[in-house]
VOMARVO-277487 format. One record per residue (C-alpha): x, y, z. Coordinates in steps of 0.02 Angstrom, whole numbers, plus 50000, padded with zeros to 5 digits. Layout:
REM VOMARVO-277487
XYZ ...
END
This chain:
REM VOMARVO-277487
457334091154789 456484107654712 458164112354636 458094096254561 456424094154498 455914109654439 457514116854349 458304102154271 457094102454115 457394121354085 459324120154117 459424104854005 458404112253888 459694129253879 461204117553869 460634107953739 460184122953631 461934128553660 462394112253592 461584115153428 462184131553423 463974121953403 463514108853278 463304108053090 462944096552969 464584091952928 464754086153113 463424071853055 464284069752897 465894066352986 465024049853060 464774043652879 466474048752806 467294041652962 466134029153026 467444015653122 468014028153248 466074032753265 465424015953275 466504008053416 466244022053528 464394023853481 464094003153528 465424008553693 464034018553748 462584017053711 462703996653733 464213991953840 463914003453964 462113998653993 462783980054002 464193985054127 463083993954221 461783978254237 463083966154261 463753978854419 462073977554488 461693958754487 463523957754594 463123971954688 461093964154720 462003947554760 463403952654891 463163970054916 461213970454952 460903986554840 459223989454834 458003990154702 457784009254705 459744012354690 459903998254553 458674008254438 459494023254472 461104016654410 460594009654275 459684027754247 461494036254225 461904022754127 460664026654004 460804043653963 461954050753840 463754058753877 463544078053889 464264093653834 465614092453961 466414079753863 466964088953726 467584102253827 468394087153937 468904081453757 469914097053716 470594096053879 471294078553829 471854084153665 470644071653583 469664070553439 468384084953463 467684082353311 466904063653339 466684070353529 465464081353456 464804069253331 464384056153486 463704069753578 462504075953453 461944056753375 461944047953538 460754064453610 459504063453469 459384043853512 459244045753677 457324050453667 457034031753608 458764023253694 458544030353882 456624026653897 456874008953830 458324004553955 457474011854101 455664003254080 456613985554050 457723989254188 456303992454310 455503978054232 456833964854272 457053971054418 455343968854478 454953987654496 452953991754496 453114010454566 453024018954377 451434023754356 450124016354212 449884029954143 451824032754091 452194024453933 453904025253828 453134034853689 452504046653804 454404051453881 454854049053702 453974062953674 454514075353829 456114070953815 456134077253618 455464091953692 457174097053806 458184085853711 458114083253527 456874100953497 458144113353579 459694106453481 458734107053326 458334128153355 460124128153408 460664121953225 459174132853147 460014146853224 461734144853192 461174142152996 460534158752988 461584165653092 463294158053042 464384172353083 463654178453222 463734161353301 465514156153255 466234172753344 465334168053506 465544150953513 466634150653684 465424162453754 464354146753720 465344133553773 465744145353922 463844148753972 463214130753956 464784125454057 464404140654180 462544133354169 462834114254245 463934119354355 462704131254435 461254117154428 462544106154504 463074114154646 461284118254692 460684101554690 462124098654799 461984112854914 460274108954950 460584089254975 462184094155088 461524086755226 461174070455119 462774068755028 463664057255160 462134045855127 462324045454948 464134041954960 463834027855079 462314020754982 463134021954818 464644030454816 465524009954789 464464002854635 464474022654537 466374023554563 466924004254492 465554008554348 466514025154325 468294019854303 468104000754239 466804008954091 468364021854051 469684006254031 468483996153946 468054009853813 469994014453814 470683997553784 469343991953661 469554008453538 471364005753558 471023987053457 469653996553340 469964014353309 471324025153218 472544033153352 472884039453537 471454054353518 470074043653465 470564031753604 470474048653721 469024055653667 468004037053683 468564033453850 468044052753916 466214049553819 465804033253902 466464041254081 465454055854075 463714054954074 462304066354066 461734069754251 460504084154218 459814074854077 459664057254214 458834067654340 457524077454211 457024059954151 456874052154341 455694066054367 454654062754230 454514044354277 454254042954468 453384051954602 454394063454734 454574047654853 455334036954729 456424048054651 457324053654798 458034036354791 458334033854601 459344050354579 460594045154742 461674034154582 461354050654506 461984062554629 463554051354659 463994046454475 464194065754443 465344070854588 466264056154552 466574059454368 467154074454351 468654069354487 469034055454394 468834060754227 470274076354255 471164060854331 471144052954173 471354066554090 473054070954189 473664054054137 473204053053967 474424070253960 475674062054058 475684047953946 475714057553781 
END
């Protein structure tokens, strides 16, 4: 898992920075001039999602007999924040780019406090004791800031004093950070090859039902509560596609090499799942337009 372990930080750390490098203020000012659309997918998120994702596992604990380790890593995925995929999913779509970005960007910032607060109450009801004492939520507060929230911040920095620059290589961004998790992602999965059956079989079922019944919930729910067919689009892709390198950096920081070769198996599966059915969804929503 050294592909894993060591390189997730600095990868997530590059592709957040090119996030920044996209994003201006008016992207955050776009969640107070249009805050409905922003609000229901924000609570889709960053609170259904978690909820899904717990409910899954007390079935899945009940009938299924998922075990403890595989449980937290689930509800690890489920944590983290959507990632820059999804806006490029987004435009794929033809959704709302704009409060892509803006979910993106708020929900990322959060994250430092959101994800480390989900995971050590997960663990807890669970019954977990393998985190050690001397990890504390402030404390992955703080790392986290430091690939998350820090290199998005330079990003904006950047781009502010370097407007022009910026703006004419902005797919060369969106192209290199793209270029970026797909080259972390196929490592990981090169050098787990001979583990990928396992992880398919071990959680391949509960990462796949969260998958698709989180995209209908988030679908049907902004079609009630927000404004048209691309805000419906863009939620649905946001609450489907979740931040694997971002799961796996935080696993790391949490658990020894033991536990998280277990933990990051939800991991592992969620993010080959995803992406096949998120261009599923993606094909349809076309179809349908």
């Amino acid at each position: 898992m050294g592909i894993a372990t060591n390189i997730a930080p600095i990868i997530l750390g590059l592709i957040m920075f090119g996030l920044g490098l996209g994003l201006q203020t008016k992207d955050f000012l776009r969640v107070i001039n249009h805050p409905k659309n922003f609000i229901v997918g924000f609570i889709c998120q960053l609170i259904l999602l978690p909820i899904v994702a717990w409910i899954l596992i007390l079935i899945f604990r009940n009938f299924m007999d998922l075990s403890l380790e595989l449980a937290l890593g689930v509800m690890i995925i489920a944590s983290v924040p959507g990632g820059v995929t999804t806006n490029v999913m987004t435009k794929f779509a033809k959704g709302d780019v704009g409060l892509s970005i803006s979910l993106t960007a708020v929900i990322s910032l959060i994250s430092i406090i959101s994800v480390p607060f989900i995971i050590f109450n997960s663990a807890k009801m669970l019954g977990i004791q393998n985190i050690s004492e001397e990890i504390t939520m402030s404390k992955i507060a703080i790392q986290m800031a430091a690939i998350v929230t820090i290199p998005v911040l330079l990003g904006m920095i950047v781009r502010k004093f370097a407007e022009q620059f910026v703006t004419s290589k902005v797919t060369i961004v969106e192209r290199t950070t793209s270029i970026l998790f797909i080259i972390f992602f196929i490592g990981v999965w090169l050098e787990e090859k001979d583990n990928i059956l396992r992880y398919i079989q071990e959680a391949g079922l509960v990462t796949l039902i969260l998958n698709v019944v989180m995209m209908i919930i988030a679908y049907y729910i902004a079609k009630f509560f927000t404004t048209g067919m691309k805000q419906r689009k863009t939620i649905s892709i946001e609450c489907g596609l979740q931040n694997g390198t971002l799961a796996i950096a935080v696993a790391k920081m949490i658990f020894d090499e033991e536990m998280l070769n277990l933990v990051i198996v939800p991991t592992a599966t969620y993010a080959l799942i995803m992406y096949i059915t998120g261009f599923a969804l993606i094909f349809i929503l076309r179809r349908s337009n």
